[in-house]
C-alpha positions in Angstrom: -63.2 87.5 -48.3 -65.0 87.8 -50.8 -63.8 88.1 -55.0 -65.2 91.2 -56.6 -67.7 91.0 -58.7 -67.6 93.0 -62.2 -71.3 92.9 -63.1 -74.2 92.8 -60.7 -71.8 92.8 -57.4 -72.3 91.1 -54.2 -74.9 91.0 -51.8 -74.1 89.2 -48.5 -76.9 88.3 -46.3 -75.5 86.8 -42.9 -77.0 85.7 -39.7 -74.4 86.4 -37.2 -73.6 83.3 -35.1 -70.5 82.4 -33.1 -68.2 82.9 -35.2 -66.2 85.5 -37.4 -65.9 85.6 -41.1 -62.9 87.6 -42.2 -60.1 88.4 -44.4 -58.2 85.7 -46.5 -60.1 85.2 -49.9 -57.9 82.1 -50.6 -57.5 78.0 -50.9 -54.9 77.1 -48.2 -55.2 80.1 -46.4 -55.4 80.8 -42.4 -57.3 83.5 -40.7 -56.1 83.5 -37.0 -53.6 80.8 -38.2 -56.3 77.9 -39.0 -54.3 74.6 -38.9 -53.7 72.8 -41.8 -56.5 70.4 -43.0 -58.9 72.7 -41.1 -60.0 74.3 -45.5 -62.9 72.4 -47.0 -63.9 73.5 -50.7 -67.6 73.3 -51.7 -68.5 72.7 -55.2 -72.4 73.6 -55.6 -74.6 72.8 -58.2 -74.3 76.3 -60.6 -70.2 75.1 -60.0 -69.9 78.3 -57.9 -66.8 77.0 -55.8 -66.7 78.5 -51.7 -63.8 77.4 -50.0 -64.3 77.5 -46.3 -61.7 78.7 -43.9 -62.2 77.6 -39.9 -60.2 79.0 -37.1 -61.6 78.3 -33.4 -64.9 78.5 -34.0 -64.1 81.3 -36.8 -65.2 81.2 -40.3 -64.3 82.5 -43.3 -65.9 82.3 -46.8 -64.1 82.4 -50.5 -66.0 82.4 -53.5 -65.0 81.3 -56.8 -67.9 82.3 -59.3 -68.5 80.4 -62.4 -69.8 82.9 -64.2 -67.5 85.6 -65.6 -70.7 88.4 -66.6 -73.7 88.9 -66.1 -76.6 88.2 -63.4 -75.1 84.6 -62.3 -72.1 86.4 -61.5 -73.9 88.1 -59.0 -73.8 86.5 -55.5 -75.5 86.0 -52.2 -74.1 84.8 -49.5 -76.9 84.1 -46.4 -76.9 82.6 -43.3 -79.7 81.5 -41.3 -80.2 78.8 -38.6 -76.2 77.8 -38.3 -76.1 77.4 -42.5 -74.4 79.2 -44.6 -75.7 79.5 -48.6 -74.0 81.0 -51.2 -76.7 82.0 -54.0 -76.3 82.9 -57.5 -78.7 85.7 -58.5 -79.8 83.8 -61.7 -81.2 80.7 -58.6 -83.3 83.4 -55.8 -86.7 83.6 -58.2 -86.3 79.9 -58.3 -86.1 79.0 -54.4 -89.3 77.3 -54.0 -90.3 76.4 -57.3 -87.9 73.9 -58.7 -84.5 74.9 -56.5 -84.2 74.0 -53.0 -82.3 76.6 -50.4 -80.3 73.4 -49.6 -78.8 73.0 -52.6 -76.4 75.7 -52.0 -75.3 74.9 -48.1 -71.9 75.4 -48.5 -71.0 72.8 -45.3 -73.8 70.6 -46.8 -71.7 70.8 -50.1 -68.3 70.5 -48.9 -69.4 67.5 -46.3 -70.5 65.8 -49.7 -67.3 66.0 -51.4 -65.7 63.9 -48.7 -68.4 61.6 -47.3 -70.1 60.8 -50.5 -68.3 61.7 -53.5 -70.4 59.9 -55.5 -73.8 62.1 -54.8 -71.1 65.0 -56.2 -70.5 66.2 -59.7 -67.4 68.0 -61.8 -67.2 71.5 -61.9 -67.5 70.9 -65.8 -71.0 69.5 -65.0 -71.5 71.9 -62.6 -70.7 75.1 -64.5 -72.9 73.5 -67.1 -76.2 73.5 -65.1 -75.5 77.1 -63.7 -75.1 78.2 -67.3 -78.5 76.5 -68.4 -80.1 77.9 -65.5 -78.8 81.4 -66.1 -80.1 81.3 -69.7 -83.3 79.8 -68.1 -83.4 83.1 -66.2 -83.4 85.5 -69.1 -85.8 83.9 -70.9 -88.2 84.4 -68.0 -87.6 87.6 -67.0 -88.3 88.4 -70.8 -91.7 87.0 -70.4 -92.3 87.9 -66.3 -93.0 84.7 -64.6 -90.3 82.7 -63.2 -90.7 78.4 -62.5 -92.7 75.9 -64.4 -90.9 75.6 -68.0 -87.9 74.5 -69.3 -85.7 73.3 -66.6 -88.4 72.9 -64.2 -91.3 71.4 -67.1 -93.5 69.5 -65.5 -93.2 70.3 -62.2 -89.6 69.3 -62.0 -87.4 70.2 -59.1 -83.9 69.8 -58.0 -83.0 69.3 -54.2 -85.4 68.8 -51.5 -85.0 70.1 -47.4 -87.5 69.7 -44.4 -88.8 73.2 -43.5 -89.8 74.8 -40.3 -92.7 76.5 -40.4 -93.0 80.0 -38.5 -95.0 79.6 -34.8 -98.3 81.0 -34.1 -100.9 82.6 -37.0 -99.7 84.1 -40.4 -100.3 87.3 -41.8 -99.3 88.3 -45.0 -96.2 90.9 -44.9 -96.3 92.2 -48.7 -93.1 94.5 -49.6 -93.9 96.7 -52.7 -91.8 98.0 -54.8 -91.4 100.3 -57.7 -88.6 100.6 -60.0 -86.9 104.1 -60.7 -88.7 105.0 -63.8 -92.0 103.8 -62.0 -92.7 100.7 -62.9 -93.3 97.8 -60.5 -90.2 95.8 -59.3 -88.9 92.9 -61.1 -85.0 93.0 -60.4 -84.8 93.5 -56.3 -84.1 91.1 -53.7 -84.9 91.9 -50.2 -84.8 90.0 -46.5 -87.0 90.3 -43.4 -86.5 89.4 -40.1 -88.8 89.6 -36.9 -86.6 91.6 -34.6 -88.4 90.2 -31.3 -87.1 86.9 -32.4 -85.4 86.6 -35.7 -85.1 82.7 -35.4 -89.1 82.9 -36.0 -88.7 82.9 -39.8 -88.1 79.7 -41.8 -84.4 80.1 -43.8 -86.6 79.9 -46.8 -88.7 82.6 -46.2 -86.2 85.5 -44.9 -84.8 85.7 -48.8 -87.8 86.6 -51.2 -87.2 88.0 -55.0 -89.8 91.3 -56.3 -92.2 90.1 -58.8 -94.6 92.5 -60.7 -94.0 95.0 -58.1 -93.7 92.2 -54.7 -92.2 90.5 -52.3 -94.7 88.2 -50.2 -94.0 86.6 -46.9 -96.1 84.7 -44.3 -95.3 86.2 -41.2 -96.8 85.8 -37.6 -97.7 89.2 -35.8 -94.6 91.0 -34.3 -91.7 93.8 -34.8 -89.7 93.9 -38.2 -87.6 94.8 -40.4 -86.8 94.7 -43.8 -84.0 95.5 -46.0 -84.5 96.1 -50.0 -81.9 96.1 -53.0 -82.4 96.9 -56.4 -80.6 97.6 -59.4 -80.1 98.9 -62.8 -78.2 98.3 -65.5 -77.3 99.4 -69.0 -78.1 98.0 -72.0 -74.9 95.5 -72.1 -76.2 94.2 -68.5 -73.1 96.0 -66.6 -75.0 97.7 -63.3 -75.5 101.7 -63.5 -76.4 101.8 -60.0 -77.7 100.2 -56.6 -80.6 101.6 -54.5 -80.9 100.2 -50.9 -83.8 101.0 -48.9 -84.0 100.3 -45.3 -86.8 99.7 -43.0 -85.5 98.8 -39.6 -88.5 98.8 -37.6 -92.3 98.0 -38.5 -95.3 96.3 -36.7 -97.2 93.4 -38.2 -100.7 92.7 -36.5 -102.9 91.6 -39.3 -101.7 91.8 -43.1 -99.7 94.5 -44.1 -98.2 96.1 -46.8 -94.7 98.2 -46.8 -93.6 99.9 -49.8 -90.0 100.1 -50.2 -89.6 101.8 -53.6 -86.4 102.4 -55.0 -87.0 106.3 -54.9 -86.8 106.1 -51.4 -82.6 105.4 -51.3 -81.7 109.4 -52.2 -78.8 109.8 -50.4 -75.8 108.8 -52.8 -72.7 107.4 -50.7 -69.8 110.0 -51.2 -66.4 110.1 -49.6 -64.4 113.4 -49.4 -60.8 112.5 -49.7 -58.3 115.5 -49.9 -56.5 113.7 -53.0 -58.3 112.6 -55.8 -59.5 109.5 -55.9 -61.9 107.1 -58.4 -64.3 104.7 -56.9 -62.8 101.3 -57.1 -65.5 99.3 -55.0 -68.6 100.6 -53.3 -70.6 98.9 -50.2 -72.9 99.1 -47.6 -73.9 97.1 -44.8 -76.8 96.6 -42.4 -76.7 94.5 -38.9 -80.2 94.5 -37.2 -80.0 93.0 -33.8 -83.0 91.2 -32.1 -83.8 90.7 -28.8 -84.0 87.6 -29.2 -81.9 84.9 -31.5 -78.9 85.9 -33.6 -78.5 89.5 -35.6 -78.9 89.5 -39.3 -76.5 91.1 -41.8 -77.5 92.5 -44.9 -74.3 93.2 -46.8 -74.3 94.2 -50.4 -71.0 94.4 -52.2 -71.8 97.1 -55.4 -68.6 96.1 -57.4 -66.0 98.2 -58.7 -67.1 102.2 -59.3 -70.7 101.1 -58.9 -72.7 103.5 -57.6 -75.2 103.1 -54.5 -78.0 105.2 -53.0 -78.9 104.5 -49.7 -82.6 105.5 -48.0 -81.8 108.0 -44.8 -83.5 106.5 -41.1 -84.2 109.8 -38.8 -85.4 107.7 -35.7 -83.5 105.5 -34.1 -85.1 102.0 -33.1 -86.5 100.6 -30.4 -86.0 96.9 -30.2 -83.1 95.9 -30.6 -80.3 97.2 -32.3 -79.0 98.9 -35.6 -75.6 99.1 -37.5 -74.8 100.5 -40.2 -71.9 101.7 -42.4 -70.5 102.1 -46.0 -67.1 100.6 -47.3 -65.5 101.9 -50.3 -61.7 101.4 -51.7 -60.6 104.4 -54.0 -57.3 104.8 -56.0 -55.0 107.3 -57.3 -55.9 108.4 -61.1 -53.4 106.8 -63.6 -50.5 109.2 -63.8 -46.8 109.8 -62.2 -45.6 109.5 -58.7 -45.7 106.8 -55.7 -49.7 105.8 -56.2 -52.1 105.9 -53.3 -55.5 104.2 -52.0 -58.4 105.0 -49.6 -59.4 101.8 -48.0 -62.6 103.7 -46.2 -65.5 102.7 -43.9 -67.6 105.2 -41.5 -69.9 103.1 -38.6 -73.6 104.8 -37.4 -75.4 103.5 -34.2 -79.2 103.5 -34.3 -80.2 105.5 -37.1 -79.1 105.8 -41.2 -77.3 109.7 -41.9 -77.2 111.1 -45.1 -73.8 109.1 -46.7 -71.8 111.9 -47.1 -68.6 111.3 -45.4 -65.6 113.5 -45.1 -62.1 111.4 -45.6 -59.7 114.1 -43.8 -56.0 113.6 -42.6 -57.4 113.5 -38.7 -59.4 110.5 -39.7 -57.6 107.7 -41.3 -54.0 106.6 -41.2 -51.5 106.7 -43.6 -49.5 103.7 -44.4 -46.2 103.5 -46.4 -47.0 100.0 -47.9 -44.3 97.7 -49.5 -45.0 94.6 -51.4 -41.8 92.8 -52.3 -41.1 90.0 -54.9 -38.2 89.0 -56.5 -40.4 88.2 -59.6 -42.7 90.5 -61.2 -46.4 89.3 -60.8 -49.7 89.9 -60.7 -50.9 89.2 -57.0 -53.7 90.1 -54.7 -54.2 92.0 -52.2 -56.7 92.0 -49.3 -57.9 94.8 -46.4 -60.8 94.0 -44.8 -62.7 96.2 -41.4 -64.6 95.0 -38.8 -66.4 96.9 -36.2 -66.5 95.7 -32.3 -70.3 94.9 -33.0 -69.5 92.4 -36.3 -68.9 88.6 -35.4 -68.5 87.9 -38.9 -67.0 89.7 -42.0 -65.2 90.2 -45.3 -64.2 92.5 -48.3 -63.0 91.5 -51.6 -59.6 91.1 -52.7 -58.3 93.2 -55.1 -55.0 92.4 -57.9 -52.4 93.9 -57.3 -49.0 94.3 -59.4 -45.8 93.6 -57.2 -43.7 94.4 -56.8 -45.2 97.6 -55.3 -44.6 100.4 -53.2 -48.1 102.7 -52.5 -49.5 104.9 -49.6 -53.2 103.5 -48.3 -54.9 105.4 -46.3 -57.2 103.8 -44.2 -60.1 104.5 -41.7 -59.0 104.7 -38.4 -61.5 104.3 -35.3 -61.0 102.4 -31.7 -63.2 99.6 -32.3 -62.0 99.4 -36.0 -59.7 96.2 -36.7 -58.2 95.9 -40.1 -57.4 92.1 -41.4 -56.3 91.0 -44.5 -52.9 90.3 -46.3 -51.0 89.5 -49.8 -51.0 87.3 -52.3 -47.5 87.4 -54.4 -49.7 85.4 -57.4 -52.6 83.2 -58.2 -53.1 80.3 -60.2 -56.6 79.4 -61.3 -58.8 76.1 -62.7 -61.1 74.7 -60.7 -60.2 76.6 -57.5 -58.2 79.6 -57.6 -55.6 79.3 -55.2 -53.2 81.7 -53.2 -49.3 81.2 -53.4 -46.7 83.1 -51.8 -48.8 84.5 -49.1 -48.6 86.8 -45.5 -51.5 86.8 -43.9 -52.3 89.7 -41.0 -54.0 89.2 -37.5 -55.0 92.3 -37.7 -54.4 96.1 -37.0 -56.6 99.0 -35.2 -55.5 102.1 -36.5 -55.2 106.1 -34.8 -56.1 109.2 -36.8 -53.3 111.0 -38.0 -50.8 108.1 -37.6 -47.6 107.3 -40.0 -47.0 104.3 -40.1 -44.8 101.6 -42.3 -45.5 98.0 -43.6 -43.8 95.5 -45.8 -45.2 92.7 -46.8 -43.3 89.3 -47.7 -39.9 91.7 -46.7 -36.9 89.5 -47.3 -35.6 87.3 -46.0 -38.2 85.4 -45.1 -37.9 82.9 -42.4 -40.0 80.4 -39.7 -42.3 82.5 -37.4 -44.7 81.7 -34.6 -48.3 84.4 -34.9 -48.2 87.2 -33.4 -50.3 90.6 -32.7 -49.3 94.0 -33.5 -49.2 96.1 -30.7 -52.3 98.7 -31.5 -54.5 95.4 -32.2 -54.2 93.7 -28.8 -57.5 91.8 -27.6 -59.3 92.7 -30.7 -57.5 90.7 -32.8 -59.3 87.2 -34.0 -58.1 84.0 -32.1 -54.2 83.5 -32.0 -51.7 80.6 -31.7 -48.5 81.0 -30.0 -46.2 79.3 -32.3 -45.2 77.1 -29.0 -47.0 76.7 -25.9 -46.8 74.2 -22.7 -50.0 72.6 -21.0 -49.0 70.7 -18.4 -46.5 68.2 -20.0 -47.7 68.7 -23.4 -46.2 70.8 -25.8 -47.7 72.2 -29.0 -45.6 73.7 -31.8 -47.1 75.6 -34.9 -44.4 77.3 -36.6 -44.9 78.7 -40.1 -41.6 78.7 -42.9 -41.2 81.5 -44.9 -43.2 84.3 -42.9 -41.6 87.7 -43.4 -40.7 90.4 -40.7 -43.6 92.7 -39.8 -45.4 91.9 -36.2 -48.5 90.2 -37.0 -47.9 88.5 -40.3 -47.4 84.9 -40.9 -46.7 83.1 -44.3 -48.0 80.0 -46.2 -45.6 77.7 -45.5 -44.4 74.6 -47.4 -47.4 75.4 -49.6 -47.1 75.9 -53.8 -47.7 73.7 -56.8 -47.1 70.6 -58.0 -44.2 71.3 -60.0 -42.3 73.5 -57.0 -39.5 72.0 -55.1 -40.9 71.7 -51.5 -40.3 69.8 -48.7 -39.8 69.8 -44.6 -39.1 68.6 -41.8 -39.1 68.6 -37.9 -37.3 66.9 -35.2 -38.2 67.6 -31.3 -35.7 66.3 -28.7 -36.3 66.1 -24.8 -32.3 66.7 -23.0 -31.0 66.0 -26.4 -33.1 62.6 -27.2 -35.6 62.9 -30.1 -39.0 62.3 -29.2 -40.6 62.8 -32.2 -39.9 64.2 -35.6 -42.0 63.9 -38.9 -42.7 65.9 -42.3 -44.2 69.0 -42.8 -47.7 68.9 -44.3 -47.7 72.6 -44.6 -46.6 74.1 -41.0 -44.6 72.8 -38.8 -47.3 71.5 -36.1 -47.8 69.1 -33.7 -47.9 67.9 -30.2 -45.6 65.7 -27.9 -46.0 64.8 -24.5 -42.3 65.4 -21.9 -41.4 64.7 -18.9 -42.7 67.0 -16.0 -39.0 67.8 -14.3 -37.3 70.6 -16.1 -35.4 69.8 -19.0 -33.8 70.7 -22.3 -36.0 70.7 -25.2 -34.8 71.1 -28.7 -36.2 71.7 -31.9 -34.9 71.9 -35.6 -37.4 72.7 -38.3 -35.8 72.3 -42.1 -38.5 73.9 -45.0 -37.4 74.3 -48.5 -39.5 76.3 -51.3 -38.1 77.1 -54.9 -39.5 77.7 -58.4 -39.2 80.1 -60.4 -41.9 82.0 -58.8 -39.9 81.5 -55.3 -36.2 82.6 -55.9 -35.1 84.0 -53.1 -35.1 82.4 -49.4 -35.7 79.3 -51.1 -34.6 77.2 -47.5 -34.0 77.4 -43.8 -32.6 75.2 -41.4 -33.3 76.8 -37.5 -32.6 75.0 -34.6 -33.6 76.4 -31.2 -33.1 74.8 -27.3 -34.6 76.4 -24.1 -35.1 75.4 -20.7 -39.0 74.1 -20.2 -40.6 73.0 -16.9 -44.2 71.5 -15.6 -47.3 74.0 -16.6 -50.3 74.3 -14.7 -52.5 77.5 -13.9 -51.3 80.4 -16.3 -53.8 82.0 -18.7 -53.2 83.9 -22.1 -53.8 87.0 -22.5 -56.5 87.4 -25.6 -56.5 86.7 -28.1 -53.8 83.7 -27.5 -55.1 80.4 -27.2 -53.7 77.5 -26.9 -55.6 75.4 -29.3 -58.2 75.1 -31.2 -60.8 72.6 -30.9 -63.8 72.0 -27.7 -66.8 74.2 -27.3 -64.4 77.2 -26.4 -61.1 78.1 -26.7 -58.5 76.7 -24.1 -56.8 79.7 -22.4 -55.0 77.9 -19.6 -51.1 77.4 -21.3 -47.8 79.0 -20.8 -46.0 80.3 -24.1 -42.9 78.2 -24.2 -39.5 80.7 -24.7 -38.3 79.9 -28.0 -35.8 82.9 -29.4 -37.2 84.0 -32.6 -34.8 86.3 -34.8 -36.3 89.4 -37.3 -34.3 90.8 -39.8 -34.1 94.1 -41.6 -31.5 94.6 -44.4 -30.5 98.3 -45.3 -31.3 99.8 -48.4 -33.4 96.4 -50.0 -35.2 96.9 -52.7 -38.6 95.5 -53.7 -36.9 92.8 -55.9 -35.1 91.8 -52.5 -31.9 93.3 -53.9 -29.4 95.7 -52.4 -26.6 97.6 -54.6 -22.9 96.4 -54.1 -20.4 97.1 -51.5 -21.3 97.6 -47.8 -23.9 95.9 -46.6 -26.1 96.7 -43.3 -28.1 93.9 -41.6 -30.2 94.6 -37.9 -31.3 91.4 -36.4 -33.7 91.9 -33.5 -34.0 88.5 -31.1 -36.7 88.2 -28.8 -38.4 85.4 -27.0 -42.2 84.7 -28.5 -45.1 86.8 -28.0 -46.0 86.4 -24.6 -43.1 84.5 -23.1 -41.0 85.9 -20.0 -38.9 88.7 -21.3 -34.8 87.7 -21.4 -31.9 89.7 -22.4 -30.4 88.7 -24.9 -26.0 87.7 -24.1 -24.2 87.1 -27.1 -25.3 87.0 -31.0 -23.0 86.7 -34.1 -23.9 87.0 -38.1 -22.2 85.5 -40.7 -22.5 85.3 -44.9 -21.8 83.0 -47.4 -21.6 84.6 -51.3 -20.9 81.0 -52.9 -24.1 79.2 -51.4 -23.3 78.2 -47.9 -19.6 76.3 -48.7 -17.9 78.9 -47.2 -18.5 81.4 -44.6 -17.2 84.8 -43.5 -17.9 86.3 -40.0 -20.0 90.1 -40.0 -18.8 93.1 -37.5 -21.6 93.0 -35.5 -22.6 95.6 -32.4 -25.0 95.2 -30.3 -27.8 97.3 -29.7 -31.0 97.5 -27.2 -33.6 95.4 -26.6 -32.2 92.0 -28.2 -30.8 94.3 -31.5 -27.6 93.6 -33.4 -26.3 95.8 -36.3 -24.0 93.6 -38.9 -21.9 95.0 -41.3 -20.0 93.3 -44.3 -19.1 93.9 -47.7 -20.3 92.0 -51.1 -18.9 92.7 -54.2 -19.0 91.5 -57.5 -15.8 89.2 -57.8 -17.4 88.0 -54.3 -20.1 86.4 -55.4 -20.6 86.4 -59.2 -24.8 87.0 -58.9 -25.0 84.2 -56.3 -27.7 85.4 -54.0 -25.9 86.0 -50.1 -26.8 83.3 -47.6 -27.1 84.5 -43.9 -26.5 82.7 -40.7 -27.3 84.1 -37.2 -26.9 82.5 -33.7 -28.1 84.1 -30.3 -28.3 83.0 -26.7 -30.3 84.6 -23.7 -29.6 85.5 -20.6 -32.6 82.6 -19.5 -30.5 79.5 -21.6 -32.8 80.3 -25.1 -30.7 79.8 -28.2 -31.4 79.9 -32.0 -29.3 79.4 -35.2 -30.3 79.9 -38.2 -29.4 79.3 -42.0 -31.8 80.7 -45.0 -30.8 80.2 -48.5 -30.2 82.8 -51.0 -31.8 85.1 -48.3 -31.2 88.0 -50.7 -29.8 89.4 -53.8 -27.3 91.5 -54.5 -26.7 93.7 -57.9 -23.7 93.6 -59.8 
């Protein structure tokens, strides 16, 4: 979740923990539907802003960079000891000598913005230092020394942490480098790790910057490794190229010296696609297990068409493990016809190939993508792969014009899991925000499949999370959108999700000047016992009685701007039979909750009917031409509730805004489908957007009704 970088790219250094970094690179978002109030935005001292997304135990970081060029806009994201840091490039050479590692915690930072707002600063402040300290930078590269002038005169420093010293006696591990033309290393950054016990390193001390040719660390004797990145760049500062040289296993008994030269990455990182494609964004990571302690992640983002060069490992290691694997987004040259990307990433186990990697039909699937919006807009768009051995990841989002229609093909594996989702537009200032968003729990893809996807499909409409089929168990943590523990039930419904399996929307969410608002009222046999406004979601829990009973629930959302035209309110009211809980587990990755030292399994989905809807012929401004119109509704009970058929349904319009209503044909079809039909023309409606209303009862006592708004559009 990361925002692409256009200069010097991203390198992302992580210490793999328990928890999962992934996918949304947004302010309000959810990543495994985090509950609302769970964001926290930290403000650091170069006014780099990271908002922080948790979800059960889950993290996931977005970064806003101050810097629009050059080497501050180049970031590093570490994390060592349960810390995360996210590190301008223009700060590394000044860790240690005037800048503390502590400075940019990100929980440290966002902690500080609500406990103590007065130890924090303004972004204006903020940005102001990080430009200073960038221009600090340049001047002593210029000259080759780094600390002890200008900002940092007279010894001064900014921050101050305890550190923990390494156990046992030091050696000095020196890492030397040379440039590509040969002369010693000035621009790398590179991170070691003791793969016996990687928690034996101080976090300080794992980071280190090349100087005259150098790296130097303090080291007691033991198995490491060691993971090298340099650069160049033309004249204008935009980056040429990457070089990334891996040394995944080395003993250190006494001082030692490992050269890591950038010569030594030769093998350039290719993908054969059948179409042509342009390199959009280039990657590659490295995860070293250690025996002991948490693995390490070395993960360095190139930026768009940057080239990298990776150094090949024959033999595989010994202690420990070793993953490794390239990521790279591609797109269609500019030209006519439906346009196309490669979304691509190839895992190796033990050992580094040469990066030559064919992109063929057999391997990746292809997806008919549809972005819909009523409004044209600049958005942006997010896919992001994890492998079965990552706890933690990312990838940048990327814009995206909607409304769109493209074909993305996309690296299919078993242990593969695609996460991500859309953005219909952004607004910026001091934290770029998301609006108008679906979010994804995630897909694992087959070679050779076809498949279709529409994102923020109208109408939009409440929806509890769920899990496309192919994603099952690997999917991150999941919410039912109501479950039953016992006597308590919890509710987390989301307005204005669309129809595809596994998306969820944003909510209530949008700007200050948007017309928002909700509501929720829960009754037990038809008295309410409780009710309350929507923050966001529609989320909470209430306490009934044990002996079965009638519960009820209305939930009333409204949206509109003119960014949000269509669906612009709902009113849904469901009522099904609920009884005492006690003993049934979810199936992963449903949870009940989030919250304790692990997630709470031991809940029964509750059997709310939920309706999805798919109009015939809609466009991707959520209009349909004149006439007939052609409406399935499918009805089902929630992801992981008892199965009920589904006994009576009925769909009805309105063309003058809900006064009046006419009744559609409707037929039923199998498994909880109906077909509507009805007819709008012109002199019907006079470029009123159609209202729908549906109703449906099971076979088990579930019912839903519900009302959206100017659900679509229809042409003249």
């Amino acid at each position: 979740m990361r925002k692409p970088l256009t200069v010097l790219g991203v390198a992302a250094l992580v210490v793999t923990g328990a928890g999962v970094a992934a996918a949304g690179p947004q302010e309000h978002s959810r990543q495994g539907r985090v509950p609302p109030g769970q964001d926290r935005t930290a403000l650091l001292i170069t006014g780099d802003v990271v908002t922080i997304h948790d979800a059960g135990g889950r993290k996931t970081f977005d970064v806003e960079p101050a810097a629009g060029k050059g080497p501050a806009r180049s970031l590093v994201h570490l994390g060592l000891g349960g810390h995360d840091y996210e590190i301008p490039a223009t700060a590394v050479p000044y860790l240690g000598k005037g800048l503390d590692l502590s400075l940019f915690d990100v929980d440290r930072a966002a902690a500080d913005r609500v406990s103590t707002p007065a130890r924090t600063f303004d972004r204006a402040a903020a940005k102001d230092f990080g430009a200073r300290l960038a221009k600090q930078y340049t001047e002593d590269r210029a000259r080759g020394g780094f600390g002890g002038r200008g900002l940092f005169a007279n010894g001064a420093t900014f921050g101050t942490a305890p550190k923990q010293q390494p156990r046992g006696v030091l050696n000095t591990l020196t890492l030397a480098a040379d440039e590509l033309d040969g002369t010693p290393s000035d621009t790398g950054i590179s991170l070691v790790t003791n793969v016996d016990d990687s928690t034996l390193l101080d976090d300080g001390e794992a980071l280190n910057f090349f100087y005259d040719g150098t790296a130097k660390y303090s080291v007691p004797a033991g198995t490491y490794s060691a993971v090298s990145a340099f650069f160049t760049t033309a004249a204008d500062g935009t980056v040429t190229g990457v070089r990334e040289v891996v040394h995944p296993e080395f003993t250190v008994k006494a001082d030692t010296t490992v050269r890591v030269d950038a010569a030594q990455a030769t093998s350039k990182v290719t993908w054969q696609t059948p179409r042509p494609a342009l390199l959009d964004d280039n990657g590659f990571l490295v995860r070293r297990a250690a025996k002991s302690g948490p693995a390490v992640t070395f993960d360095y983002d190139a930026g768009p068409g940057v080239p990298m060069w990776i150094s090949p490992v024959a033999k595989a290691v010994r202690t420990g493990e070793l993953q490794t694997y390239p990521y790279a987004r591609l797109i269609s040259p500019p030209g006519p016809g439906t346009p196309y990307e490669y979304w691509l990433q190839k895992a190796s186990i033990g050992t580094i190939p040469k990066q030559r990697y064919p992109a063929t039909d057999a391997e990746v699937a292809t997806v008919d993508a549809s972005y819909y919006s009523e409004v044209p807009s600049l958005g942006r768009h997010q896919r992001s792969g994890m492998f079965s051995f990552e706890d933690r990841g990312g990838r940048p989002a990327v814009p995206i014009d909607l409304p769109r229609h493209q074909i993305e093909y996309v690296s299919a594996a078993p242990d593969l899991l695609w996460i991500g989702g859309v953005a219909k537009y952004i607004r910026g200032g001091s934290f770029e925000a998301w609006y108008g968003a679906q979010y994804t729990t995630g897909e694992v893809y087959a070679g050779g499949q076809h498949k279709t996807e529409g994102y923020n499909e109208f109408p939009l409409h409440p929806a509890g999370a769920t899990v496309a089929g192919s994603a099952g168990a690997a999917s991150p943590f999941q919410v039912p959108g109501a479950v039953r523990d016992g006597d308590d039930v919890s509710v987390d419904l989301v307005p204005f999700s669309d129809n595809e399996t596994g998306h969820t929307g944003m909510g209530i969410y949008g700007e200050a000047g948007d017309t928002r608002s909700g509501h929720y009222r829960f009754t037990q046999d038809g008295t309410v016992a409780a009710e309350g406004d929507l923050f966001q979601d529609a989320q909470f829990t209430q306490a009934v009685t044990a002996a079965p009973a009638t519960l009820g629930l209305t939930v009333d959302a409204t949206r509109s701007s003119p960014m949000f035209a269509l669906s612009t309110a709902t009113h849904t009211e469901w009522s099904w039979r609920s009884e005492h809980v006690d003993g049934p587990v979810l199936p992963k990755p449903f949870i009940c909750g989030y919250g304790g030292a692990s997630p709470d399994t031991t809940c029964g989905v509750e059997p709310l009917l939920m309706p999805t809807y798919t109009i015939s012929g809609l466009g991707l401004d959520g209009s349909t031409a004149a006439g007939p119109q052609a409406l399935d509704v499918t009805f089902a009970r929630m992801q992981g509730a008892a199965p009920s058929t589904v006994a009576s349904a009925a769909v009805q319009f309105s063309t003058d805004g809900g006064t009046t209503w006419q009744d559609a044909t409707v037929t039923p079809g199998a498994n909880g489908a109906v077909h509507a039909a009805y007819s709008v023309m012109p002199a019907d409606f006079r470029g009123t957007p159609v209202a729908l209303r549906v109703t449906a009862a099971d076979a088990g006592g579930s019912t839903v009704a519900e009302t959206i708004t100017a659900a679509y559009r229809v042409n003249a």
